[in-house]
NUNU-965094 format. One record per atom (N, C-alpha, C, O): residue number from 1; atom name; x, y, z. Coordinates in nm, 2 decimals. Example, Ala and Ser with C-alpha at 12.3 -4.5 7.8 and 13.67 -1.06 7.14 Angstrom:
REM residues 2
+------+------+--------+--------+--------+
: resi : name :      X :      Y :      Z :
+------+------+--------+--------+--------+
:    1 :    N :   1.32 :  -0.57 :   0.78 :
:    1 :   CA :   1.23 :  -0.45 :   0.78 :
:    1 :    C :   1.32 :  -0.33 :   0.78 :
:    1 :    O :   1.42 :  -0.33 :   0.85 :
:    2 :    N :   1.28 :  -0.22 :   0.71 :
:    2 :   CA :   1.37 :  -0.11 :   0.71 :
:    2 :    C :   1.29 :   0.00 :   0.79 :
:    2 :    O :   1.34 :   0.11 :   0.80 :
+------+------+--------+--------+--------+
This chain:
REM residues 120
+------+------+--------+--------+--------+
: resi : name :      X :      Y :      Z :
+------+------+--------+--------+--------+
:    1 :    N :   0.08 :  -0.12 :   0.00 :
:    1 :   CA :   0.00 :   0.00 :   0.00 :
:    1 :    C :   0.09 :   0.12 :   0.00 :
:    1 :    O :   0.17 :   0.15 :   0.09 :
:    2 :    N :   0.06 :   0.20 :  -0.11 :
:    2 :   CA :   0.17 :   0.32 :  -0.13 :
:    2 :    C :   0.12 :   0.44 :   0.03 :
:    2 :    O :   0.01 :   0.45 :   0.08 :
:    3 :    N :   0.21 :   0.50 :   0.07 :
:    3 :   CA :   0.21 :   0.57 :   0.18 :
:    3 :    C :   0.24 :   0.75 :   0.17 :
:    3 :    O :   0.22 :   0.85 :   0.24 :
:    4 :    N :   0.30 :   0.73 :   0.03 :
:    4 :   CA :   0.33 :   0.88 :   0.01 :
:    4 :    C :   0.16 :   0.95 :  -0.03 :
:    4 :    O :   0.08 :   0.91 :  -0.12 :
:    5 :    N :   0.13 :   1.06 :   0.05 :
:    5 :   CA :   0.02 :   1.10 :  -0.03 :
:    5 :    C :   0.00 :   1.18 :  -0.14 :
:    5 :    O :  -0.11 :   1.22 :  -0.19 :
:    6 :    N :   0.15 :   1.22 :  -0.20 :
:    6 :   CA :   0.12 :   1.22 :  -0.34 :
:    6 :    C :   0.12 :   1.15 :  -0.45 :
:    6 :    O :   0.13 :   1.19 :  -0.57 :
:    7 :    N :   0.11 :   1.00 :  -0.39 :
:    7 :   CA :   0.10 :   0.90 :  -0.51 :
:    7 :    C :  -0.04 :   0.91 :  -0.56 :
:    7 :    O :  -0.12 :   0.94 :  -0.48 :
:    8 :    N :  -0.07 :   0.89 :  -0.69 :
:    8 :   CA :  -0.20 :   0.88 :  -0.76 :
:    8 :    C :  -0.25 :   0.78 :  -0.66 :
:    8 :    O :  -0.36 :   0.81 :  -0.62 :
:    9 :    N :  -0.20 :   0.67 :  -0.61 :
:    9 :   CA :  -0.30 :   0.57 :  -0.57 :
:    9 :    C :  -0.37 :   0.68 :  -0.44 :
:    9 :    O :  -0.49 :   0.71 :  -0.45 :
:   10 :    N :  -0.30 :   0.72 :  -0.32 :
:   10 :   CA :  -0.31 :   0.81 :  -0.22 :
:   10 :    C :  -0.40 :   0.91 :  -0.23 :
:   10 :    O :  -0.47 :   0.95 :  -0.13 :
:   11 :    N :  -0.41 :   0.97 :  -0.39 :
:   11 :   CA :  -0.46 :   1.11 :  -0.45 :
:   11 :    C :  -0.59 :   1.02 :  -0.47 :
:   11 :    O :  -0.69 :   1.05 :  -0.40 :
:   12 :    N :  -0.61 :   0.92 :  -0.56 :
:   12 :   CA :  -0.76 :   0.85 :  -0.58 :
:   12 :    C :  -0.86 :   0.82 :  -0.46 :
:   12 :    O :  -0.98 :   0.85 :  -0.44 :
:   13 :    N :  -0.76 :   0.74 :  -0.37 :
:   13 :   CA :  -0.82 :   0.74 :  -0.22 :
:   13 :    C :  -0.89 :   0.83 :  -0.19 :
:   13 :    O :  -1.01 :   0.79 :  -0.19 :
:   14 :    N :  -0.89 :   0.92 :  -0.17 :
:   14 :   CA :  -0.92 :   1.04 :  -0.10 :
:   14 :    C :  -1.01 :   1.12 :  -0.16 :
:   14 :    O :  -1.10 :   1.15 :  -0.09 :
:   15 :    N :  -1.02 :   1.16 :  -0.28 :
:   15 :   CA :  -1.10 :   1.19 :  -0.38 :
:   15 :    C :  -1.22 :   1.08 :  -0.40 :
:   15 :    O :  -1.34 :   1.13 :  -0.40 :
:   16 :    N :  -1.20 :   0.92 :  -0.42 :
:   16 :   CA :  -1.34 :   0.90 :  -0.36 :
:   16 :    C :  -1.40 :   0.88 :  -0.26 :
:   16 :    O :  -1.51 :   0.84 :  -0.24 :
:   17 :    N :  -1.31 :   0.91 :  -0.16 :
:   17 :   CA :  -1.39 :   0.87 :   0.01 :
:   17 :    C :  -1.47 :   1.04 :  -0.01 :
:   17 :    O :  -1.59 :   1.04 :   0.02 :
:   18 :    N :  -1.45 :   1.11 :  -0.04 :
:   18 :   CA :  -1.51 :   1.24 :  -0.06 :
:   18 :    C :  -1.65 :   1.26 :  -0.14 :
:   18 :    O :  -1.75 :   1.32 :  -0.09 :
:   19 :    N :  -1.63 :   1.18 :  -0.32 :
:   19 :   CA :  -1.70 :   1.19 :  -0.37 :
:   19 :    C :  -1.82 :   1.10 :  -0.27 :
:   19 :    O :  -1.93 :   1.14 :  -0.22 :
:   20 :    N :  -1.75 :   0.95 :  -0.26 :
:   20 :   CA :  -1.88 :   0.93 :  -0.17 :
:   20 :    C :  -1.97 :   0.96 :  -0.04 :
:   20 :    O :  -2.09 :   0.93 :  -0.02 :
:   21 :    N :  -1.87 :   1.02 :   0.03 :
:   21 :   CA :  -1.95 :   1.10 :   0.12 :
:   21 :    C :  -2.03 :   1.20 :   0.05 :
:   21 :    O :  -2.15 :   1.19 :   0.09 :
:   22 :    N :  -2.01 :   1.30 :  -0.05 :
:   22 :   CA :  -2.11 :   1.36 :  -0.09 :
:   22 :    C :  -2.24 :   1.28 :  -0.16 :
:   22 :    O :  -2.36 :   1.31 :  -0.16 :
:   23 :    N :  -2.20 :   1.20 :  -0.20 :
:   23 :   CA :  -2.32 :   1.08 :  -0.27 :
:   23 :    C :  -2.39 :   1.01 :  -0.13 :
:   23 :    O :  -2.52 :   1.01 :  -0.13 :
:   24 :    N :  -2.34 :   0.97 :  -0.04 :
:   24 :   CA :  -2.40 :   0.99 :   0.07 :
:   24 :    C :  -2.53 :   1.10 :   0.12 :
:   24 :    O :  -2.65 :   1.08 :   0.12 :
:   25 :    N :  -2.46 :   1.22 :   0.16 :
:   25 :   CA :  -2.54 :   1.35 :   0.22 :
:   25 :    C :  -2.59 :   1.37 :   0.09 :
:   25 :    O :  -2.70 :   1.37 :   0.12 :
:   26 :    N :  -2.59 :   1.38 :  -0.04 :
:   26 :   CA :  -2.70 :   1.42 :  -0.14 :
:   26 :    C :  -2.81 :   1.31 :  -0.10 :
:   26 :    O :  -2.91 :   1.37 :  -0.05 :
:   27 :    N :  -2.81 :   1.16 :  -0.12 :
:   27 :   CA :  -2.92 :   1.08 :  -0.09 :
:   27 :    C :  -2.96 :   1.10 :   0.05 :
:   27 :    O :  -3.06 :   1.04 :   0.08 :
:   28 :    N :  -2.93 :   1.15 :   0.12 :
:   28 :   CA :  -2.99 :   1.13 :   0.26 :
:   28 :    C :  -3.09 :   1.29 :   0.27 :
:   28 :    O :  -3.19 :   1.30 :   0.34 :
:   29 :    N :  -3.03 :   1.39 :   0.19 :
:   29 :   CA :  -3.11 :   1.53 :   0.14 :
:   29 :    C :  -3.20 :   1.48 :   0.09 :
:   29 :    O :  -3.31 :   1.50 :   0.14 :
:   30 :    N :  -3.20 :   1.38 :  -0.04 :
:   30 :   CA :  -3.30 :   1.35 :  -0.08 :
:   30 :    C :  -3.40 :   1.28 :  -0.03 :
:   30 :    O :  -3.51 :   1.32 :  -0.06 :
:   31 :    N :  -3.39 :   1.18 :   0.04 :
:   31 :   CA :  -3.47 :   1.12 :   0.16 :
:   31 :    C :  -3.54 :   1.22 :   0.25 :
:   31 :    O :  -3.65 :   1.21 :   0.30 :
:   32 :    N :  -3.49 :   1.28 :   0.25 :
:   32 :   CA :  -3.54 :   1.40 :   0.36 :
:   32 :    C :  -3.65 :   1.48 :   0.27 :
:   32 :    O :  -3.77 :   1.46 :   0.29 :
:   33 :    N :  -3.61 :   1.54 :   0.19 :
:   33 :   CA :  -3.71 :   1.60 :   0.09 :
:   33 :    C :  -3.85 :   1.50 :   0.03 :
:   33 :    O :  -3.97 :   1.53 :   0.05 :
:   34 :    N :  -3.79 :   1.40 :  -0.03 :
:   34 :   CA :  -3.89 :   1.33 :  -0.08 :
:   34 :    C :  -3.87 :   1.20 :   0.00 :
:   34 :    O :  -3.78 :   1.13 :  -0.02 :
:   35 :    N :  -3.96 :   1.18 :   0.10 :
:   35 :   CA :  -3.92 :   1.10 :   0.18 :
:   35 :    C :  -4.02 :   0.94 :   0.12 :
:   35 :    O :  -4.14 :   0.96 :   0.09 :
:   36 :    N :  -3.96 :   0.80 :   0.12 :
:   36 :   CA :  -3.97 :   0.76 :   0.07 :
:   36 :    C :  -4.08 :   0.65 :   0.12 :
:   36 :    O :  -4.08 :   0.62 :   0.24 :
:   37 :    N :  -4.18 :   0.60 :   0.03 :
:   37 :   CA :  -4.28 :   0.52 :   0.14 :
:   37 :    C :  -4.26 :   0.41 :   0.18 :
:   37 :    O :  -4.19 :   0.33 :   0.12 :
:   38 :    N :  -4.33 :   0.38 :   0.32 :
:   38 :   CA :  -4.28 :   0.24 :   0.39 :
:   38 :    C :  -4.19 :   0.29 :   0.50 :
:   38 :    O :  -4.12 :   0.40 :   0.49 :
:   39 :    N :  -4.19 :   0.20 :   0.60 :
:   39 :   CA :  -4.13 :   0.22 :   0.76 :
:   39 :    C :  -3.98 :   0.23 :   0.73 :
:   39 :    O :  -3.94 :   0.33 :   0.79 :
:   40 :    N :  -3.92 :   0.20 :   0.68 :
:   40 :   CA :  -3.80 :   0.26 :   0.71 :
:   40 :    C :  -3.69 :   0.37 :   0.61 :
:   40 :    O :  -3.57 :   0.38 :   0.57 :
:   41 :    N :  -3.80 :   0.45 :   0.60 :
:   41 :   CA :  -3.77 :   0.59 :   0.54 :
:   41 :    C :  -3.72 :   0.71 :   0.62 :
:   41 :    O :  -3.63 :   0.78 :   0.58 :
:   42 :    N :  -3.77 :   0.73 :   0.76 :
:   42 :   CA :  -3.66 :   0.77 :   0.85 :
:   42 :    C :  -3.53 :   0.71 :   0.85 :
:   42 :    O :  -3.42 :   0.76 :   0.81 :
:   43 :    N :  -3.54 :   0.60 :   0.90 :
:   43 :   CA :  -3.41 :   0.52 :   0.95 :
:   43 :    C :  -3.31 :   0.49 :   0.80 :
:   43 :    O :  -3.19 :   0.45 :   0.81 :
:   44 :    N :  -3.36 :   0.52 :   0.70 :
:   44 :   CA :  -3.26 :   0.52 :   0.60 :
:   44 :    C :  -3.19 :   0.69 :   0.58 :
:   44 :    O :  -3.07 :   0.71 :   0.54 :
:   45 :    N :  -3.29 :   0.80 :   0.62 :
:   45 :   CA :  -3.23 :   0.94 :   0.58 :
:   45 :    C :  -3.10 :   0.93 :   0.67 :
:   45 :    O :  -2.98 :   0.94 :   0.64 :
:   46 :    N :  -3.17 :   0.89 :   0.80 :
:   46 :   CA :  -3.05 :   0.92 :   0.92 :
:   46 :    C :  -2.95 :   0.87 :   0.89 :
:   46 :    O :  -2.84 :   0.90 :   0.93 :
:   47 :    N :  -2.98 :   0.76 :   0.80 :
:   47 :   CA :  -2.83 :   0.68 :   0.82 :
:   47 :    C :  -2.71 :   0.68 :   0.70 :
:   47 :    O :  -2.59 :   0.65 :   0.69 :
:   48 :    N :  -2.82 :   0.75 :   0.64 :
:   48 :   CA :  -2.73 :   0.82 :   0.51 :
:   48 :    C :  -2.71 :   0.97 :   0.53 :
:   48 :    O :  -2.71 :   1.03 :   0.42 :
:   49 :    N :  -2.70 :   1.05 :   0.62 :
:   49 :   CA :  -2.70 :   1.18 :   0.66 :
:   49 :    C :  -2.55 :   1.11 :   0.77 :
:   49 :    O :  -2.43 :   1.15 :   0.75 :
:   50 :    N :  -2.58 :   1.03 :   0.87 :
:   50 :   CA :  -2.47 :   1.01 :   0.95 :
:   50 :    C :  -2.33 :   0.96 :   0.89 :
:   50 :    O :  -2.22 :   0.99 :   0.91 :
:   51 :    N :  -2.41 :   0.84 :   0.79 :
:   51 :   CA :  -2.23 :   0.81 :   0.73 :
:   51 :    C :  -2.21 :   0.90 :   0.65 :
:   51 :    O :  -2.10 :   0.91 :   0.59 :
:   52 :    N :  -2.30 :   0.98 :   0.63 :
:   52 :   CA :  -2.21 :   1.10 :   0.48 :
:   52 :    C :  -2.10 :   1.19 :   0.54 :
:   52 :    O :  -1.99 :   1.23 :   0.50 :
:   53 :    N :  -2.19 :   1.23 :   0.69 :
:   53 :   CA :  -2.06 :   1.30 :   0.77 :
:   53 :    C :  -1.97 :   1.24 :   0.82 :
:   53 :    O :  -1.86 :   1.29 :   0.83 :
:   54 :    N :  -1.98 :   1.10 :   0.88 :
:   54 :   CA :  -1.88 :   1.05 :   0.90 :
:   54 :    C :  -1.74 :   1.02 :   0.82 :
:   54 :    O :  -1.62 :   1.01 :   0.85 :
:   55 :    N :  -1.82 :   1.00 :   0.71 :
:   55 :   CA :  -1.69 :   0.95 :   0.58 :
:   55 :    C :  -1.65 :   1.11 :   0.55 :
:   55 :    O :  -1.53 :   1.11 :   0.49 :
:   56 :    N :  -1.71 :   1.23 :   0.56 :
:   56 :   CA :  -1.70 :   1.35 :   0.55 :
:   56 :    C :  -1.57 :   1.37 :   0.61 :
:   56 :    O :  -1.47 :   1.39 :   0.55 :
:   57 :    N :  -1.59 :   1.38 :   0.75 :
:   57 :   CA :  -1.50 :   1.38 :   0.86 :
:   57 :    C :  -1.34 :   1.30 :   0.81 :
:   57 :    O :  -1.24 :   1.35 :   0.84 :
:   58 :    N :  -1.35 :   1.21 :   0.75 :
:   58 :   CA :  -1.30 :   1.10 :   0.75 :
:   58 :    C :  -1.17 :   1.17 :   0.65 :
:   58 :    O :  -1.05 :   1.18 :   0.67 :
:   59 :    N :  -1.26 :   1.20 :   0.52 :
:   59 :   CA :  -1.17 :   1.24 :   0.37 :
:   59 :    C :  -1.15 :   1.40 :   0.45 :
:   59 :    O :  -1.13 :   1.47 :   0.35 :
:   60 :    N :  -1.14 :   1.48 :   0.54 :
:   60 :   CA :  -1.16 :   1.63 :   0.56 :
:   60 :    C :  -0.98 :   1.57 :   0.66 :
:   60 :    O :  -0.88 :   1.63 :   0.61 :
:   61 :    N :  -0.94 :   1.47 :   0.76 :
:   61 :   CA :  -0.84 :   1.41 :   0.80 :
:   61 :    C :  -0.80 :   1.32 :   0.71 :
:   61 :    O :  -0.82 :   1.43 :   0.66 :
:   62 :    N :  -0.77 :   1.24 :   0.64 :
:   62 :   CA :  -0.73 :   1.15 :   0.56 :
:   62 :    C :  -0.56 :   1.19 :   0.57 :
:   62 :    O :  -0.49 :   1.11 :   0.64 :
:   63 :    N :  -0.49 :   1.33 :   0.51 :
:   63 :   CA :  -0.36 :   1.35 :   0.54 :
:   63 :    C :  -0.31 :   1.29 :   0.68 :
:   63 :    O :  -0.19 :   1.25 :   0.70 :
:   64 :    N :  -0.41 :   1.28 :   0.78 :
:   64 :   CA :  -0.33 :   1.30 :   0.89 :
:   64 :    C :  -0.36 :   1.14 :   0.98 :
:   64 :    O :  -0.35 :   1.11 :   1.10 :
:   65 :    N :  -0.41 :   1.08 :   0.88 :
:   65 :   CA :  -0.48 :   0.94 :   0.90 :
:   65 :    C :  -0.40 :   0.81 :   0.84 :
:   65 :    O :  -0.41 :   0.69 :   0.86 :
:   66 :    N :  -0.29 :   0.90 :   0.72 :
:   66 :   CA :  -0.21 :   0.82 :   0.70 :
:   66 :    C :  -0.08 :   0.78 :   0.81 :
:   66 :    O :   0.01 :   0.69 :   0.79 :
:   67 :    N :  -0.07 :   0.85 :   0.92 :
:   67 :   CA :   0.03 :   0.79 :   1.02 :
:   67 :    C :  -0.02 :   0.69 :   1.06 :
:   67 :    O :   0.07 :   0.61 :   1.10 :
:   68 :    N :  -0.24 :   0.62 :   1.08 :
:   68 :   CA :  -0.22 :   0.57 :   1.16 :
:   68 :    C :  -0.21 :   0.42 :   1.13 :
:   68 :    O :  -0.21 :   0.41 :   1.00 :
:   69 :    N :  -0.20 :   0.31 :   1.19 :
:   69 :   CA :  -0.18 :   0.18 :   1.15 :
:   69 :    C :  -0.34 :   0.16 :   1.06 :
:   69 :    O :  -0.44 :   0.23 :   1.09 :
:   70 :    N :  -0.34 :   0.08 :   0.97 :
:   70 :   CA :  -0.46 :   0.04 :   0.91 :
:   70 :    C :  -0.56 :  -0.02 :   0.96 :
:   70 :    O :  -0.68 :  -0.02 :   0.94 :
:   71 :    N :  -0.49 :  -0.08 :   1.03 :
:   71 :   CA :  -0.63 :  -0.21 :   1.12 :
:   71 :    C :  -0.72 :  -0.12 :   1.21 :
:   71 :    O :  -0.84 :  -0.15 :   1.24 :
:   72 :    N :  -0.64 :   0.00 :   1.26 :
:   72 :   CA :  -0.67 :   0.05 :   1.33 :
:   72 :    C :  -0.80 :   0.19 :   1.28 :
:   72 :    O :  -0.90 :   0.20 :   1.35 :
:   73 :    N :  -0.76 :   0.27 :   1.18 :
:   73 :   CA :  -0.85 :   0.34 :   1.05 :
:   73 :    C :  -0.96 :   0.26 :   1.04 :
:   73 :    O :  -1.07 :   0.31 :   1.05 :
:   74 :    N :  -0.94 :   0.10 :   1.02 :
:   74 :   CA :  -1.09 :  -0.01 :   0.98 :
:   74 :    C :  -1.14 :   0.04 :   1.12 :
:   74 :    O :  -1.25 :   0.09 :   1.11 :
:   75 :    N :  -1.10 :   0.04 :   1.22 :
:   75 :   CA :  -1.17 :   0.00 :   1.34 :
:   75 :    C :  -1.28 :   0.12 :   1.39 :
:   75 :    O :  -1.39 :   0.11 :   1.42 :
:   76 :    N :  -1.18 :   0.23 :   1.37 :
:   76 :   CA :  -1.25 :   0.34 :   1.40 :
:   76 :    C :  -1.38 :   0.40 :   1.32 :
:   76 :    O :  -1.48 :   0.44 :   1.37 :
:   77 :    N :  -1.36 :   0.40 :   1.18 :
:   77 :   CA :  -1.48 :   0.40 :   1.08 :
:   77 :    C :  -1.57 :   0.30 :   1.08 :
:   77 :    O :  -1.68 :   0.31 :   1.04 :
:   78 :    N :  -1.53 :   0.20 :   1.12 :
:   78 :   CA :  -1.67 :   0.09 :   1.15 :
:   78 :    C :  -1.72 :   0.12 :   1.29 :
:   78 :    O :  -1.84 :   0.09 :   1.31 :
:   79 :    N :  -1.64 :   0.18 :   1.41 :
:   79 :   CA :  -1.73 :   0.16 :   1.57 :
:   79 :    C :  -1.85 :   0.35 :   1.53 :
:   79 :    O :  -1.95 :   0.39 :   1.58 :
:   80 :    N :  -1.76 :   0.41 :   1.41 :
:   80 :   CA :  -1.80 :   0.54 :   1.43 :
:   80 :    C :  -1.92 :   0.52 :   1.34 :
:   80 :    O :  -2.02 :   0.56 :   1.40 :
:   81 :    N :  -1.96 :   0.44 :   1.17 :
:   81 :   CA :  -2.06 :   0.40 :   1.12 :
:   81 :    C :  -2.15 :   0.33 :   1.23 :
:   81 :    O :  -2.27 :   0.38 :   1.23 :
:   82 :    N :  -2.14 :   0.21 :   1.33 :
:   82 :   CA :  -2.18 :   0.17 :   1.36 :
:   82 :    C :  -2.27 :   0.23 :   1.52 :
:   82 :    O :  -2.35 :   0.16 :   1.58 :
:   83 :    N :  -2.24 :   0.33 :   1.53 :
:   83 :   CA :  -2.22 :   0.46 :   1.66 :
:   83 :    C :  -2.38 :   0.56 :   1.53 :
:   83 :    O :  -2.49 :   0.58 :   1.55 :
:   84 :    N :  -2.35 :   0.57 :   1.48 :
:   84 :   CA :  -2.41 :   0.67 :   1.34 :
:   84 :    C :  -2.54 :   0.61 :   1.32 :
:   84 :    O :  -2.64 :   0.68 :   1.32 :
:   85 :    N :  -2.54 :   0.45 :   1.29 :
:   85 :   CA :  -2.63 :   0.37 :   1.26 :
:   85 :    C :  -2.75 :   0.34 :   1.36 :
:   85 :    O :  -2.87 :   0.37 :   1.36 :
:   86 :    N :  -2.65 :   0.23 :   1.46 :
:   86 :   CA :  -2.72 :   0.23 :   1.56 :
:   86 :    C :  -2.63 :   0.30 :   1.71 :
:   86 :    O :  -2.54 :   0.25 :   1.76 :
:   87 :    N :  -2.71 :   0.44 :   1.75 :
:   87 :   CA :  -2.65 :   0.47 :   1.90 :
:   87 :    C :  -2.66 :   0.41 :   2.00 :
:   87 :    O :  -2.57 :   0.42 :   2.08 :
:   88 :    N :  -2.79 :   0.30 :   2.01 :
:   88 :   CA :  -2.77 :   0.22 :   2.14 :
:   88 :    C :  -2.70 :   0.10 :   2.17 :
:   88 :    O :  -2.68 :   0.06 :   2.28 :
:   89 :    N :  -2.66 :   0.03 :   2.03 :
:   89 :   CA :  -2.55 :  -0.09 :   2.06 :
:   89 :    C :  -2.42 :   0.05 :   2.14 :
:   89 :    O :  -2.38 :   0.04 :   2.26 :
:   90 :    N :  -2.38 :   0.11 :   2.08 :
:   90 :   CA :  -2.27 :   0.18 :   2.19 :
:   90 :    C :  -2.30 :   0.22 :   2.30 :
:   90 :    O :  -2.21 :   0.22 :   2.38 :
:   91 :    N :  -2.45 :   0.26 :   2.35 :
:   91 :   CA :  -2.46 :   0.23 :   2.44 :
:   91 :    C :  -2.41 :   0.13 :   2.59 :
:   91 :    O :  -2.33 :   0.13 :   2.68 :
:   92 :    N :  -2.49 :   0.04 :   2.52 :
:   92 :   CA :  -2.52 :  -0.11 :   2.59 :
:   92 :    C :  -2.36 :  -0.13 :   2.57 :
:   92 :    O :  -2.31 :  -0.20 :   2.66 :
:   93 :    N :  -2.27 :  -0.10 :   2.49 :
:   93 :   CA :  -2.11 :  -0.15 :   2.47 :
:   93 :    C :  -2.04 :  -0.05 :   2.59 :
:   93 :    O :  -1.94 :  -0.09 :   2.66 :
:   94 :    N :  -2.08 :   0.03 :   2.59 :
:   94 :   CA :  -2.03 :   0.14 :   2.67 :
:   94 :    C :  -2.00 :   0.07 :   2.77 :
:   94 :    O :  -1.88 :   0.08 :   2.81 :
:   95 :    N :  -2.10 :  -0.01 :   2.85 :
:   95 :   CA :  -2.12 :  -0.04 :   2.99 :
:   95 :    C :  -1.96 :  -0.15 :   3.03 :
:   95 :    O :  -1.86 :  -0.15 :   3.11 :
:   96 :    N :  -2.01 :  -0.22 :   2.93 :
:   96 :   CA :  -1.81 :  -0.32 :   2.92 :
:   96 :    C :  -1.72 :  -0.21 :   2.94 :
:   96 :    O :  -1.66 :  -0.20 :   3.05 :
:   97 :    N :  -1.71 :  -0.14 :   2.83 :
:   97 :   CA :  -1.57 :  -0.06 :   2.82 :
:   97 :    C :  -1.53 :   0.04 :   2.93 :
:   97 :    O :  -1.42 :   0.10 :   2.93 :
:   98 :    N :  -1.62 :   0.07 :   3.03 :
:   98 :   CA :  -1.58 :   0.08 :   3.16 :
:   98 :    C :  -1.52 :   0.02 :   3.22 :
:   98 :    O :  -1.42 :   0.09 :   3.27 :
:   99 :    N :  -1.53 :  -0.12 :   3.25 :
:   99 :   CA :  -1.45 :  -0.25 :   3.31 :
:   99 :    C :  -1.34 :  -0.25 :   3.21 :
:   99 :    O :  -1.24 :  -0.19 :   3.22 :
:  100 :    N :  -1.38 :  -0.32 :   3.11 :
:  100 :   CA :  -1.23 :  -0.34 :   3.03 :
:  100 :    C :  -1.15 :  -0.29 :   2.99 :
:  100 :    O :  -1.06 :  -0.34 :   2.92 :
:  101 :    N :  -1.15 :  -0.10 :   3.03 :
:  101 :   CA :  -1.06 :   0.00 :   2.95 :
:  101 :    C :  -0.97 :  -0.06 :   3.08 :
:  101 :    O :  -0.89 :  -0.15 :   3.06 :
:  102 :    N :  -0.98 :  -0.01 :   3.19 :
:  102 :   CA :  -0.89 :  -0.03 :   3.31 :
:  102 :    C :  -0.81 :  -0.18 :   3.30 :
:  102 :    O :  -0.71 :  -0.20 :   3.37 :
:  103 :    N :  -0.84 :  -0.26 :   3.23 :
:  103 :   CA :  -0.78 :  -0.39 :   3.25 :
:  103 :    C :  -0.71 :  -0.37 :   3.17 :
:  103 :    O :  -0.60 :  -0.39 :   3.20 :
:  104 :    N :  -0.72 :  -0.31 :   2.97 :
:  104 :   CA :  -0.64 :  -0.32 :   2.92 :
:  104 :    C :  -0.53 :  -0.26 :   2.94 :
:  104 :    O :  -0.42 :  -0.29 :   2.91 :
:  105 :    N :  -0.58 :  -0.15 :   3.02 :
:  105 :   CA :  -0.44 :  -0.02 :   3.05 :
:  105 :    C :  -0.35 :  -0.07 :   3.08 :
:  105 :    O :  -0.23 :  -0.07 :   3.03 :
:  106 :    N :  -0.41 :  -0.16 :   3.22 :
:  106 :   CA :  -0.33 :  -0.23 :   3.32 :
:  106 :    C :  -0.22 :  -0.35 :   3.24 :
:  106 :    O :  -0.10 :  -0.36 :   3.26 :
:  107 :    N :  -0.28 :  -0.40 :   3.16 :
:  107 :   CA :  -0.21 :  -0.49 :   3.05 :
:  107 :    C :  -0.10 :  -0.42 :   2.96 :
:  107 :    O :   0.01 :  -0.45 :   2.93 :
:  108 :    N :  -0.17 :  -0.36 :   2.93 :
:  108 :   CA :  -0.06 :  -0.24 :   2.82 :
:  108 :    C :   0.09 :  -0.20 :   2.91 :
:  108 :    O :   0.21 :  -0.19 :   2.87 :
:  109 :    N :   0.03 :  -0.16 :   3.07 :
:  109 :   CA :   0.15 :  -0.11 :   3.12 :
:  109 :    C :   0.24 :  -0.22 :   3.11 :
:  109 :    O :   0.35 :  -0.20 :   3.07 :
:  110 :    N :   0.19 :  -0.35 :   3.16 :
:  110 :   CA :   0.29 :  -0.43 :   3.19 :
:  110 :    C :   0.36 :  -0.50 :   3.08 :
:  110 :    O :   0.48 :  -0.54 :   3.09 :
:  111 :    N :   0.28 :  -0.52 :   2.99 :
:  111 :   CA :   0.40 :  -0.53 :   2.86 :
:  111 :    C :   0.49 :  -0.42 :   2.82 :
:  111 :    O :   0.56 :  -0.44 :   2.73 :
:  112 :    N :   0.49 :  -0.30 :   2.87 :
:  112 :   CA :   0.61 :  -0.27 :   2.83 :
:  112 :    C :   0.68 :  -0.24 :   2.97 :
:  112 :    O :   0.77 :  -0.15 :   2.96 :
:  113 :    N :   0.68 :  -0.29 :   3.10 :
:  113 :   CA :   0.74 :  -0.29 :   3.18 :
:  113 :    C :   0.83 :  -0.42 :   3.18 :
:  113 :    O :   0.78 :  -0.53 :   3.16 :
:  114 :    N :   0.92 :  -0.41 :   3.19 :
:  114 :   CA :   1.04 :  -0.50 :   3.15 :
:  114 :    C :   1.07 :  -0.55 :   3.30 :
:  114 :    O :   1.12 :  -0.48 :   3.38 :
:  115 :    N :   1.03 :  -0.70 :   3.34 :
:  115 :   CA :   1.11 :  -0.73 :   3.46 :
:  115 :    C :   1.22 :  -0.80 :   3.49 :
:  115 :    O :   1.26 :  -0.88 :   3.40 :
:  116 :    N :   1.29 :  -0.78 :   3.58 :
:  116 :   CA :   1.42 :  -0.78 :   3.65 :
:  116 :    C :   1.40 :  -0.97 :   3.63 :
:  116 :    O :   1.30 :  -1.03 :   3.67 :
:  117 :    N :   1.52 :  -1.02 :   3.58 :
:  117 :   CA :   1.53 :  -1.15 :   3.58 :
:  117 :    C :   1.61 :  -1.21 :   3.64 :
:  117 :    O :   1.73 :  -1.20 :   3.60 :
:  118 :    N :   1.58 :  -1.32 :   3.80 :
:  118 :   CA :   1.65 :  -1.40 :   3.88 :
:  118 :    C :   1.75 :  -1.43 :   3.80 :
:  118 :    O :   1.72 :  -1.48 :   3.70 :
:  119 :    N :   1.91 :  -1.40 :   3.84 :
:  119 :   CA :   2.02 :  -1.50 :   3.78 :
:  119 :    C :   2.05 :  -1.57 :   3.95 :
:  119 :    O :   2.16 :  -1.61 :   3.97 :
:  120 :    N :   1.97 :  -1.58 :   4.04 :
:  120 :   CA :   2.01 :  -1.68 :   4.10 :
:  120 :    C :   1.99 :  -1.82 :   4.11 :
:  120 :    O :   2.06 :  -1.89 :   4.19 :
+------+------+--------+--------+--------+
């Protein structure tokens, strides 16, 4: 995966995460305007209104997104679509990551804490 962001591959990137956020927030304008029949005509504006900004957000940082590791970019654009989509699964997730942030911390410290090894 090229890394320079003036490579064409880097330059295309970016340009469609853009275009399609705008293809995004145009459909979700239009949902709004001409709102579409049948139950989930709400729940489609919203959710094309939320990922348009999110991917919005996304191509508006992209320069500064290339430091971060990749796995990591996947993770955050799916908990943030998924946060957009539905707010109450993060909710209801919330409640773990109370408990589990403190454990991972605790874990994180200790691998990089280096211990003293018995030579006796």
């Amino acid at each position: 995966m090229p890394t320079d962001l003036a490579s064409p591959a880097m330059v295309w990137r970016r340009h469609a995460m853009g275009i399609i956020a705008a293809v995004l927030l145009a459909l979700g304008l239009a949902f709004w305007v001409w709102p579409p029949t049948g139950g989930g005509g709400e729940f489609l504006h919203g959710s094309l209104i939320k990922s348009g900004l999110v991917l919005g957000a996304a191509w508006l940082a992209f320069p500064q997104l290339d430091r971060m590791p990749g796995w990591l970019f996947v993770t955050v654009v799916g908990v943030l679509l998924v946060v957009a989509v539905k707010p109450r699964i993060f909710l209801a997730l919330s409640r773990y990551l109370v408990f589990l942030a403190p454990l991972f911390f605790v874990i994180w410290l200790l691998r990089r804490f280096k211990f003293a090894k018995d030579k006796g």
